[in-house]
C-alpha positions as CSV (number, residue, x, y, z in Angstrom):
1,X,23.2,12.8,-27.8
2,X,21.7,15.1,-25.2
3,X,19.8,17.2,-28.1
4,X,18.6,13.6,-28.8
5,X,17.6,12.7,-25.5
6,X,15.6,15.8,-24.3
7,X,13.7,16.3,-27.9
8,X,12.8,12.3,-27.1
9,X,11.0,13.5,-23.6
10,X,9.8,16.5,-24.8
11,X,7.8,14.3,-27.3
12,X,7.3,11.8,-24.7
13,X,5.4,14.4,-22.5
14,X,3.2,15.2,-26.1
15,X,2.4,11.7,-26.8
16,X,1.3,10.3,-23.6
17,X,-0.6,13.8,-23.4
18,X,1.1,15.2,-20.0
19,X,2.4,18.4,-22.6
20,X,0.7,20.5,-25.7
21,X,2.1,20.8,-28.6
22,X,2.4,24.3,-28.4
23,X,4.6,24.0,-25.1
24,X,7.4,22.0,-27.1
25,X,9.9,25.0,-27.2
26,X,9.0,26.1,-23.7
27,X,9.2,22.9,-22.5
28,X,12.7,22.1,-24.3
29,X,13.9,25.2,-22.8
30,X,12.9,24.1,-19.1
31,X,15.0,20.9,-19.7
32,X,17.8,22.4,-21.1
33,X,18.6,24.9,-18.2
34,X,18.2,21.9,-15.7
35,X,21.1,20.0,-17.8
36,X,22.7,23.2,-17.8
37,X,23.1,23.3,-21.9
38,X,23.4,26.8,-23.5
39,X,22.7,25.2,-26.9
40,X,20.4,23.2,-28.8
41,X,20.4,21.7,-32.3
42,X,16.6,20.2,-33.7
43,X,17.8,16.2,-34.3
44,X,16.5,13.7,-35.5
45,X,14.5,11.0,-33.7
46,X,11.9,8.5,-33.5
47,X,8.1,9.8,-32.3
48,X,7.0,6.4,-31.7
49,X,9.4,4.2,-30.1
50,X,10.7,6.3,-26.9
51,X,11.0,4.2,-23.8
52,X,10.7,6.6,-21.1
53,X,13.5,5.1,-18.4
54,X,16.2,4.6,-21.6
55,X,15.5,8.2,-22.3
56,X,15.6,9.1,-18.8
57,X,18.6,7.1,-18.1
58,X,20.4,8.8,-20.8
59,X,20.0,11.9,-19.5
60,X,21.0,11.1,-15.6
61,X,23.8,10.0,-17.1
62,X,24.8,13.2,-18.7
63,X,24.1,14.7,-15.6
64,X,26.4,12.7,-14.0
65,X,28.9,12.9,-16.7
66,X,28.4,17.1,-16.1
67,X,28.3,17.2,-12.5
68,X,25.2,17.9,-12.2
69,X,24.8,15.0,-9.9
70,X,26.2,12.4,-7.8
71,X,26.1,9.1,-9.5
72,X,23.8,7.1,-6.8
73,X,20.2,6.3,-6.8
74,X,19.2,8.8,-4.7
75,X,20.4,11.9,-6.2
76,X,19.3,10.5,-9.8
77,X,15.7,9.7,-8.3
78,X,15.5,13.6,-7.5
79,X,16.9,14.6,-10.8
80,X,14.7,12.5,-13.0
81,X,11.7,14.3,-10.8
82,X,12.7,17.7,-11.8
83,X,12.9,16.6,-15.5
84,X,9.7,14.6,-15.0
85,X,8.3,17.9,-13.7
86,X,9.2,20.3,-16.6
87,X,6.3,17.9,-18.4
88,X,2.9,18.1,-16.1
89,X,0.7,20.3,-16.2
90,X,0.2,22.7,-13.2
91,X,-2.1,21.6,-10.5
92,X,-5.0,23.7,-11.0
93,X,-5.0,22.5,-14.3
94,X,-4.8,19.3,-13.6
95,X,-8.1,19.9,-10.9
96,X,-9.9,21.5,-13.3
97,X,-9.5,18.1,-16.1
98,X,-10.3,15.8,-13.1
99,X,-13.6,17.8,-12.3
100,X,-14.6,17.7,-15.9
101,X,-14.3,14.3,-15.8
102,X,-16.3,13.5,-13.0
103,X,-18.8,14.9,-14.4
104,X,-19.2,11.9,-16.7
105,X,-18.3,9.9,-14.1
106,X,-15.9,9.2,-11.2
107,X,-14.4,6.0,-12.9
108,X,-13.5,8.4,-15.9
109,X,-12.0,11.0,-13.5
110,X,-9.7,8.0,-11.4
111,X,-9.3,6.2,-14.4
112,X,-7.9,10.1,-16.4
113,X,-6.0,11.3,-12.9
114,X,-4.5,6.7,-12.6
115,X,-2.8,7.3,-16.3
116,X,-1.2,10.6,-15.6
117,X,0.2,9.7,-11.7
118,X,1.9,7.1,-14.2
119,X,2.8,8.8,-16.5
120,X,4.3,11.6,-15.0
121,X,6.7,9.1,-13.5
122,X,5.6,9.5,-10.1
123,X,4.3,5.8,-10.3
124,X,7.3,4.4,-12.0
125,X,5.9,1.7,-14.5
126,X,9.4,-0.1,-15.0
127,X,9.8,-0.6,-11.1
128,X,6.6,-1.5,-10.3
129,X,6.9,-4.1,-13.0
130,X,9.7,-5.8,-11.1
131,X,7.6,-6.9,-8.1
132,X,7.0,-10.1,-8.1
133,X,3.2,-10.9,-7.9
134,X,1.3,-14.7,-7.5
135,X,-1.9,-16.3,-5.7
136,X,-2.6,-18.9,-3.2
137,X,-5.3,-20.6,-2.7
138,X,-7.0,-21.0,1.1
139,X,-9.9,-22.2,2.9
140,X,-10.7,-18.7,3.2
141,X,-10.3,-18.0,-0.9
142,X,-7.8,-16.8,-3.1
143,X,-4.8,-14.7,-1.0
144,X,-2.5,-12.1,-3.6
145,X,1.3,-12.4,-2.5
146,X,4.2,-10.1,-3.6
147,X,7.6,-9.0,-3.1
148,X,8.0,-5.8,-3.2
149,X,11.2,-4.8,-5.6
150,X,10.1,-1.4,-6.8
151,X,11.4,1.0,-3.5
152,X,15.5,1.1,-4.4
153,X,17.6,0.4,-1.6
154,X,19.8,3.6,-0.6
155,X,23.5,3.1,-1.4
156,X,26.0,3.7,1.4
157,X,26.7,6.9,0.1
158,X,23.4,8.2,-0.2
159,X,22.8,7.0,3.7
160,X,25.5,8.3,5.1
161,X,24.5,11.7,3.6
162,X,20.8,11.4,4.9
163,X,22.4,10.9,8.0
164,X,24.5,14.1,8.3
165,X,21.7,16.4,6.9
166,X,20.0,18.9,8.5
167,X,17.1,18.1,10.2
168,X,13.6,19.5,8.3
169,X,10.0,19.5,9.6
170,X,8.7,20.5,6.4
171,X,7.0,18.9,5.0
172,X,6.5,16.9,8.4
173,X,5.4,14.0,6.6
174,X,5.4,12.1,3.3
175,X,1.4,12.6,3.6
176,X,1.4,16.0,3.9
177,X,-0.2,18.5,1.3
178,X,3.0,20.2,1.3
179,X,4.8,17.4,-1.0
180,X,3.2,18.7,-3.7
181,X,6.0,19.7,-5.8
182,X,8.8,19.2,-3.1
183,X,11.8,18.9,-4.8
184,X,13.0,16.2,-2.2
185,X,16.9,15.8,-0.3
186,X,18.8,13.3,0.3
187,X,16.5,12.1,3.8
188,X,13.0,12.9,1.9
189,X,11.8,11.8,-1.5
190,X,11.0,14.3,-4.4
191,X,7.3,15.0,-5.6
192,X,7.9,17.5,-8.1
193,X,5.8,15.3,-10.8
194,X,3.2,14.8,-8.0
195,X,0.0,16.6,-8.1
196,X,-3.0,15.8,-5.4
197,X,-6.4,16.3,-6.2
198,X,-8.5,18.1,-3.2
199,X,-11.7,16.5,-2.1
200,X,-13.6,17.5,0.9
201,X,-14.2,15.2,3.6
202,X,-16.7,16.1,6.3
203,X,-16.5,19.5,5.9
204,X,-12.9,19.6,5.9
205,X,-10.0,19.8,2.8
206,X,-8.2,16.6,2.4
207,X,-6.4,15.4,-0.2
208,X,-6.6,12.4,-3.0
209,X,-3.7,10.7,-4.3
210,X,-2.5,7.3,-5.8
211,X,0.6,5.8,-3.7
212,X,3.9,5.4,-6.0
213,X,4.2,1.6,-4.7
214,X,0.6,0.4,-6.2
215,X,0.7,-2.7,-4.4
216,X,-3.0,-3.5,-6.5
217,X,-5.1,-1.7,-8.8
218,X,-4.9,2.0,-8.2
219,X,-4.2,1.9,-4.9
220,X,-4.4,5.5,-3.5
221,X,-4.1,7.2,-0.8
222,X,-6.9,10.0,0.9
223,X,-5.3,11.6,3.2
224,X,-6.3,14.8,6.3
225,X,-5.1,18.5,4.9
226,X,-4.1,18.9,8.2
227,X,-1.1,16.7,10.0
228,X,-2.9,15.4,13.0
229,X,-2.9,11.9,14.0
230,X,-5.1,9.0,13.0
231,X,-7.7,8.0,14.9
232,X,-10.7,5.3,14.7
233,X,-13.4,6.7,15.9
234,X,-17.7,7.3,14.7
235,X,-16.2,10.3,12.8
236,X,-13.6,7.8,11.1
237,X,-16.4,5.6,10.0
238,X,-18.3,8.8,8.5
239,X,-15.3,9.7,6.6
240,X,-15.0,6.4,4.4
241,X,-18.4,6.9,3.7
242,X,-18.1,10.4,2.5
243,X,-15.7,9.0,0.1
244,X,-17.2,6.0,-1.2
245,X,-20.3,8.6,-2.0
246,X,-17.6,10.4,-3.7
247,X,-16.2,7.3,-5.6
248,X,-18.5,4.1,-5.2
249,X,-16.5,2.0,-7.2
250,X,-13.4,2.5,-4.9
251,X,-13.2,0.4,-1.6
252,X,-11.2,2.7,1.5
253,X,-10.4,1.6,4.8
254,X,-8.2,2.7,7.6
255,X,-4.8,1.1,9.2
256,X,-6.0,0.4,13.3
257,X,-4.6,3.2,15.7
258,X,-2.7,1.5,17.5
259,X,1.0,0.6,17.3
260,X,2.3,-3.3,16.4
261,X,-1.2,-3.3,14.8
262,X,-1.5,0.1,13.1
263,X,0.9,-1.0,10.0
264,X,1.1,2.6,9.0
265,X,2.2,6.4,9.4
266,X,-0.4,6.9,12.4
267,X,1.1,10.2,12.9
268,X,-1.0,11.7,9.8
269,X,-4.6,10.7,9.4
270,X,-5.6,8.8,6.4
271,X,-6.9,6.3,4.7
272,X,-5.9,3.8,1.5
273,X,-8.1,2.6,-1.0
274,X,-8.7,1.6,-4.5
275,X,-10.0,0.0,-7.3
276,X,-9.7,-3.6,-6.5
277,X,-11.6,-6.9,-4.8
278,X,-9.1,-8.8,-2.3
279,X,-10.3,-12.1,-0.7
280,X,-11.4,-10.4,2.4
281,X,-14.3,-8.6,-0.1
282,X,-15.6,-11.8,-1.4
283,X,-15.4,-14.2,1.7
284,X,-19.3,-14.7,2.4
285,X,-20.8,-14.0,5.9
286,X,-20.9,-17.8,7.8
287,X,-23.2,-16.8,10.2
288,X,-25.4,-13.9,10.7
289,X,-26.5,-11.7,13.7
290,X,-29.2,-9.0,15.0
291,X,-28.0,-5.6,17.0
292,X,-31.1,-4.7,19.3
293,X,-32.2,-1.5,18.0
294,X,-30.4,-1.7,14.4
295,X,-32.1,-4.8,13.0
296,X,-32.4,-3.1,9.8
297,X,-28.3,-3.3,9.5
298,X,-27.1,-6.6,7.9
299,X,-24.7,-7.9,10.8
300,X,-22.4,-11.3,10.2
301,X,-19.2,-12.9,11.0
302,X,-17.1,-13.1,7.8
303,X,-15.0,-16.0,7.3
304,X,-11.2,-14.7,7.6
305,X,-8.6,-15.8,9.1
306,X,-9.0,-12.5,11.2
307,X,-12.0,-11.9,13.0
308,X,-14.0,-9.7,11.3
309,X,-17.9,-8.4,11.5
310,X,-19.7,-7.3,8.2
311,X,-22.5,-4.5,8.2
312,X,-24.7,-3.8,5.2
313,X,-27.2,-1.4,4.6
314,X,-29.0,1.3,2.4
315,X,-28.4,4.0,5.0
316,X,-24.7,5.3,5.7
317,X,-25.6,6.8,9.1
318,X,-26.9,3.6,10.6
319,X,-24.4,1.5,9.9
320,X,-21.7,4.8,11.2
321,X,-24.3,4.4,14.2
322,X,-23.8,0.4,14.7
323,X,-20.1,0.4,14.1
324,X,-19.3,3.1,17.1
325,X,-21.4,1.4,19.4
326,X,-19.4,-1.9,18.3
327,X,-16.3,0.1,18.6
328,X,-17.3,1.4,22.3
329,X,-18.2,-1.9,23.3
330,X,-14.3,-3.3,21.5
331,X,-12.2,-1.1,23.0
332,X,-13.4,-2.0,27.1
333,X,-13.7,-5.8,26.4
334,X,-12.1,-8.3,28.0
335,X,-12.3,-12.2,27.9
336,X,-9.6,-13.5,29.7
337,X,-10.5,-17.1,28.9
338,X,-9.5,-15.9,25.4
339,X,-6.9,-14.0,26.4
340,X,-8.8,-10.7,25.1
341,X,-8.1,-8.1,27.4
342,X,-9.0,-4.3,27.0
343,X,-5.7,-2.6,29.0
344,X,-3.3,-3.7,31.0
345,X,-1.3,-1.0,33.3
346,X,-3.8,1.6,32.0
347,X,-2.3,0.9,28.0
348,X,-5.1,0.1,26.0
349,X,-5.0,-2.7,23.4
350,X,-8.6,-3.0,21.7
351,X,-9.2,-1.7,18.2
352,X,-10.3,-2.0,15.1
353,X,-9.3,-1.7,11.2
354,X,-12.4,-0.9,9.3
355,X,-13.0,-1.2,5.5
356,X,-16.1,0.3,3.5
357,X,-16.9,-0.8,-0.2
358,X,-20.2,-0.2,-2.4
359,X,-21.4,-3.6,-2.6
360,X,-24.9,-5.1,-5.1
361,X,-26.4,-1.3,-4.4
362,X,-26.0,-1.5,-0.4
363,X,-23.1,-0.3,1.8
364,X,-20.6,-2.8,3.3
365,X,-18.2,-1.8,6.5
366,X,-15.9,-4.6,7.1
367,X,-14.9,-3.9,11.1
368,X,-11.8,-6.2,11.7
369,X,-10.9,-6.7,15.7
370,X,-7.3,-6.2,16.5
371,X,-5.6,-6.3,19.6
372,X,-1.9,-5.5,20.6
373,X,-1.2,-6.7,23.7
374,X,2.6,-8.5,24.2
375,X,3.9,-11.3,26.5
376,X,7.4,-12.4,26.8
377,X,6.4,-15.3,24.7
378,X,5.2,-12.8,22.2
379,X,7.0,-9.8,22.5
380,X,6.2,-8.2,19.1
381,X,2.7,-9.0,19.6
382,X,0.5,-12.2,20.5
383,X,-1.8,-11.2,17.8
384,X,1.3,-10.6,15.7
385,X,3.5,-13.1,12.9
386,X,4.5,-15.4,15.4
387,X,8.5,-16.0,16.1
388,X,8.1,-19.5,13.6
389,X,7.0,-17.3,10.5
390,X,9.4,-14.3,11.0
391,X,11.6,-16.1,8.2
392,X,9.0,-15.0,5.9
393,X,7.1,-12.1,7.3
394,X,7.8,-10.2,10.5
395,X,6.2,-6.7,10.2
396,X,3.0,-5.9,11.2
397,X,0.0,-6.5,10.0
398,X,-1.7,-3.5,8.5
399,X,-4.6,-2.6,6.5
400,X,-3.5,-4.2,3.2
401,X,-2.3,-7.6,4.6
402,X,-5.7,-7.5,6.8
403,X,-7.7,-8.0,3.5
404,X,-5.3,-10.4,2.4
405,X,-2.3,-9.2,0.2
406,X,1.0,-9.7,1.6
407,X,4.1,-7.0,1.0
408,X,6.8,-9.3,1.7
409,X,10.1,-8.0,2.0
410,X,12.0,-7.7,-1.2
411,X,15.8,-10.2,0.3
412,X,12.9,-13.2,-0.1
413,X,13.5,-12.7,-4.0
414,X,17.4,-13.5,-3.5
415,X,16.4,-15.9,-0.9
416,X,13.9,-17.8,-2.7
417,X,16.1,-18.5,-5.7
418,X,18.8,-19.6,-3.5
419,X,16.6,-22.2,-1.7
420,X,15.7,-23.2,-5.3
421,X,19.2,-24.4,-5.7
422,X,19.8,-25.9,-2.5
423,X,16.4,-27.8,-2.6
424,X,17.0,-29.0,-6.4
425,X,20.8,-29.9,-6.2
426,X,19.9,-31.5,-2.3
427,X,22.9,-28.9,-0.2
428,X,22.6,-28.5,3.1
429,X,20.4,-25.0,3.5
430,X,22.1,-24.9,7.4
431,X,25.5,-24.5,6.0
432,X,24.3,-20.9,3.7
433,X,23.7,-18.5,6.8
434,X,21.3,-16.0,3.9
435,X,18.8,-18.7,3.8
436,X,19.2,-21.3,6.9
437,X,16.5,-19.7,8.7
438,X,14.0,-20.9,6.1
439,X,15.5,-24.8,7.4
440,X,13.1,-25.5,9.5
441,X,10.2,-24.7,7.0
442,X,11.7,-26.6,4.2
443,X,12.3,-29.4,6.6
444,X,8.5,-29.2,7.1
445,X,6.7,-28.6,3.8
446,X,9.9,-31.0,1.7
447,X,8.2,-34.6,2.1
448,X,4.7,-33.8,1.3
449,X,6.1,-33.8,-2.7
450,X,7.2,-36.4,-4.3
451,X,8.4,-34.4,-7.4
452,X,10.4,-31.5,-6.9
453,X,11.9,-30.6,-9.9
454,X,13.2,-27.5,-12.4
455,X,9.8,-26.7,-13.7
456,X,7.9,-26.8,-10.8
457,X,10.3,-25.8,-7.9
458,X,9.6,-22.1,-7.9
459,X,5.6,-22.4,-8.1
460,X,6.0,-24.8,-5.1
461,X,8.0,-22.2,-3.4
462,X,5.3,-19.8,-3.7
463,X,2.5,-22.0,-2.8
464,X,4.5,-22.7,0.6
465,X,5.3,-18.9,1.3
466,X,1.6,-18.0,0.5
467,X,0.6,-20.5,2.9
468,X,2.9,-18.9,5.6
469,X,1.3,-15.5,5.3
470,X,-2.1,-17.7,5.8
471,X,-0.5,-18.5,9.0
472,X,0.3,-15.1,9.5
473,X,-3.0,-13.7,9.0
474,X,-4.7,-16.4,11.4
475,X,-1.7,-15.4,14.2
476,X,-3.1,-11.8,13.8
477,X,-6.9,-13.1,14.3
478,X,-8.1,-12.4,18.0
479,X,-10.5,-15.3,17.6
480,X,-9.1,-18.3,15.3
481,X,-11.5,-20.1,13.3
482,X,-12.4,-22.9,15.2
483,X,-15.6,-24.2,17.3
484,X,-13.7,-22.7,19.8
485,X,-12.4,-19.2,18.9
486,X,-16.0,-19.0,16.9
487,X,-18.0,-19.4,20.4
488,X,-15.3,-16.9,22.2
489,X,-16.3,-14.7,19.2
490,X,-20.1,-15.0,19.8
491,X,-19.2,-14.1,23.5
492,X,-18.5,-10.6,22.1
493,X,-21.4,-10.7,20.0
494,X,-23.3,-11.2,23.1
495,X,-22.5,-8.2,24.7
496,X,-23.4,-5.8,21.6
C-alpha cells in the first residue's frame, strides 16, 4: 500500500510537471525517508487517474498508523507539506522558468507560476473547492459572496499545543520572505511547497506570491522584503504603479493603515492583487471633477456604496502626484455636519484604501475614503457593519470587501441550512440559540415572498445575505449615496 502510494505522487509530481523524469528515483528516495521506509518494491499503478488528496490522504494515514504523526489536522497539514515539498523544484529554478516566461509575456509567466502554487499543494484545489461562491445583484452592480470553508478549523488538541509552544519571532510574520520553505509548528503554518518570486519595487527587493485562500482569480499577494509596517502614503501610490508596469493585466491595491479599517496584517507592508474585475472596477464615474493644476488627470466620484474618487491618466507620476495631495488634504479633514472628523484626542481617523488597475490603455487609481472613528453607539466603528448586520458579517472591512467581495465567515454554511429548515417546515428560529440571531432578519425579508419553497429556498437565502453585505458596504461608506451624503462628498471635493 505505501509502495503504491508514494510511486502514485512521485508520478503525480511528473505529470502535472512539478518533477523530471529523471528525478523519479531521487525523488522516491526523499519520500521514503520522510515515511521512515527502509524498503521499496516497484508496484503497479495507474499513471492517469491519481487524485492527489486520496493519494495524499493515504499516506498521512500511514504516517499516523507509524507514528510519524499525530492524527489531527494540524500535524497532517505539516506532513503533507514536507511530502508536497520533496516534488518542487528549488527556487532558483523556479525564478529562472518565471523569467523566461515573462519574456513572452507576464500573463504567460502568472499564468506558468498560478498552475504550479497549485499544484504544489500550497493552494489546495480540493479545499478551495468547498467554498461556497454566488452573486447578488445591486444598484451598484453585481457583488461576489462566499463562505470561506477552505482554512480547517484547529482541533482542541492541536490548540492546546499551539498554546504551550514556545514562543518564535522567526519568521515574524506569515508575510515574511523567510516562509519560504518553513517547515511550520504547531502555532505557524508550513510553506515548504511555497516558493516566492522576487520582484523589485522602487528600488527595493520584495516579494510576489499567490495567497493559499484565493478568494478570486489568482489572487496574490506582493509583499516588502523587509518586515516594516504598512503605510499609505505618495510612496504607496508609486509602488502599485511599479507593479502594474510589471503586470498590467493584474489589478493591486492596499488594505487602509489604520486599525477597525485596515482589514489586514498592517504590521508587514503589502499589497493584494490579481487577475480579476470586482464590481468596484466596472461601476462608471456619476459625476466628474477638475483638480486645479492636474486637469490633465481624469477625476470622478464612482458609484459605490463606499465613497470612492477615480483617477485616470497616461502618466503614472501625475496621478501619484494628485492622489498624495488628495491624501494630505483626507487625512486633516473634518466635516462635523457629516460627522467626518480628522482626530479626536490627537488619534487620527482619516485614510484611504487605494486600488490601481490598467484600464482601455490609461491608468486607473481607485482612492476609497475610510474613517475609523468609534462612539458608544458604534463602538467597533461608525463606518463599520453596524450592530443590526453583525449576524452576518462583523469583521472589518478590508481591501477585498471594499471592491465588493464578501469573506463571510464559514458557521453561516451550518447556519444557513439550518434556517432552511426552520423557514420551510415553519419552527420557531428563536427557540435554536445557533441561528436565532438571524430572527430578526428573517422576520424582515420573510413576507416580501409569496413562494418559499424546496427549490428555491437556498437561492433566496443568498440573495438576502448578499443584500446584507450591500448594507454592510454602505455602513462602511463615509458619505452614503444620497443627495445628501453626495453634496457632503462634493464639500471635500471643494477643498482639493
Amino acid at each position: 500500500m505505501i509502495y503504491e502510494s508514494i510511486k502514485k505522487l512521485v508520478q503525480y509530481g511528473i505529470n502535472s510537471g512539478l518533477t523530471p523524469e529523471s528525478e523519479r528515483i531521487y525523488t522516491t528516495n526523499l519520500l521514503l525517508d520522510l515515511m521512515k521506509e527502509d524498503d521499496y518494491e516497484d508496484v503497479p499503478c495507474d499513471p492517469d487517474n491519481i487524485v492527489l488528496e486520496d493519494v495524499l490522504k493515504d499516506l498521512l494515514d500511514e504516517a499516523v498508523k507509524r507514528g510519524i504523526i499525530e492524527d489531527s489536522v494540524t500535524y497532517r497539514d505539516l506532513f503533507d507539506t514536507k511530502l508536497m515539498n520533496c516534488l518542487v523544484p528549488r527556487p532558483a529554478q523556479i525564478q529562472e522558468r518565471f523569467w523566461k516566461e515573462y519574456e513572452n509575456s507576464p500573463e504567460a509567466a502568472t499564468a506558468y507560476y498560478y498552475k504550479l502554487s497549485q499544484d504544489s499543494d500550497y493552494i489546495r484545489r480540493y479545499r478551495i473547492s468547498r467554498d461556497r461562491k454566488w452573486t447578488v445583484d445591486t444598484q451598484y452592480g453585481t457583488l461576489d459572496i462566499t463562505i470561506n470553508l477552505s482554512k480547517p478549523e484547529k482541533d482542541p488538541k492541536a490548540i492546546a499545543a499551539a498554546g504551550a509552544a514556545k514562543s518564535s519571532s522567526y519568521p515574524k510574520c506569515q508575510l515574511c520572505m523567510e516562509n519560504e520553505g518553513y517547515a511550520g509548528r504547531v502555532n505557524h503554518p508550513a510553506r515548504e511547497n511555497h516558493r516566492i518570486i522576487p520582484i523589485t519595487i522602487q528600488g527595493k527587493k520584495w516579494g510576489f506570491q499567490y495567497s493559499p485562500y484565493v478568494y478570486y482569480n489568482e489572487h496574490c499577494i506582493v509583499f516588502n522584503g523587509e518586515h516594516i509596517p504598512m503605510k499609505i502614503d505618495r510612496n504607496a501610490f508609486a509602488k502599485l504603479f511599479d507593479f502594474i508596469k510589471l503586470f498590467p493585466h493584474y489589478f493591486l491595491g492596499s488594505n487602509a493603515d489604520l486599525p477597525i479599517v485596515g482589514g489586514s496584517i498592517l504590521s508587514h507592508d503589502h499589497f493584494q492583487g490579481g487577475h480579476y474585475t470586482f464590481a468596484m472596477a466596472k461601476a462608471p464615474i456619476i459625476e466628474n471633477f477638475t483638480v486645479a493644476g492636474y486637469e490633465d488627470i481624469e477625476a470622478g466620484i464612482v458609484k459605490w456604496p463606499l465613497s470612492v474618487i477615480r483617477l485616470r491618466g497616461k502618466d503614472t507620476e501625475r496621478i501619484i502626484e494628485l492622489a498624495d495631495h488628495i491624501l494630505g488634504k483626507w487625512r486633516s479633514y473634518t466635516d462635523e455636519d457629516a460627522f467626518i472628523y480628522a482626530e479626536t484626542d490627537g488619534t487620527p481617523h482619516n485614510t484611504i484604501t487605494p486600488i490601481a488597475r490598467m484600464k482601455d490603455g490609461l491608468y486607473e487609481l481607485d482612492l476609497t475614503l475610510r474613517n475609523n472613528i468609534t462612539t458608544e453607539e458604534h463602538p467597533l466603528g461608525v463606518y463599520h457593519p453596524h450592530a443590526n448586520l453583525h449576524h452576518i458579517k462583523k469583521e472589518n472591512i478590508g481591501l477585498i470587501e471594499v471592491m465588493g467581495l464578501a469573506v463571510l465567515p464559514a458557521r453561516l454554511k451550518g447556519e444557513m441550512e439550518l434556517l432552511k429548515e426552520y423557514i420551510l417546515e415553519g419552527k420557531d428560529i428563536r427557540s435554536n440559540e445557533q441561528i436565532e440571531k438571524h430572527a430578526d432578519w428573517v422576520d424582515e425579508f420573510l413576507p416580501s415572498y409569496t413562494d418559499i419553497n424546496e427549490d428555491n429556498i437556498m437561492h433566496i437565502l443568498e440573495q438576502e445575505v448578499g443584500k446584507v453585505f450591500c448594507q454592510v458596504l454602505e455602513d462602511a461608506g463615509v458619505y452614503k449615496y444620497t443627495d445628501e451624503g453626495l453634496e457632503a462628498f462634493r464639500r471635500f471635493i471643494s477643498v482639493l
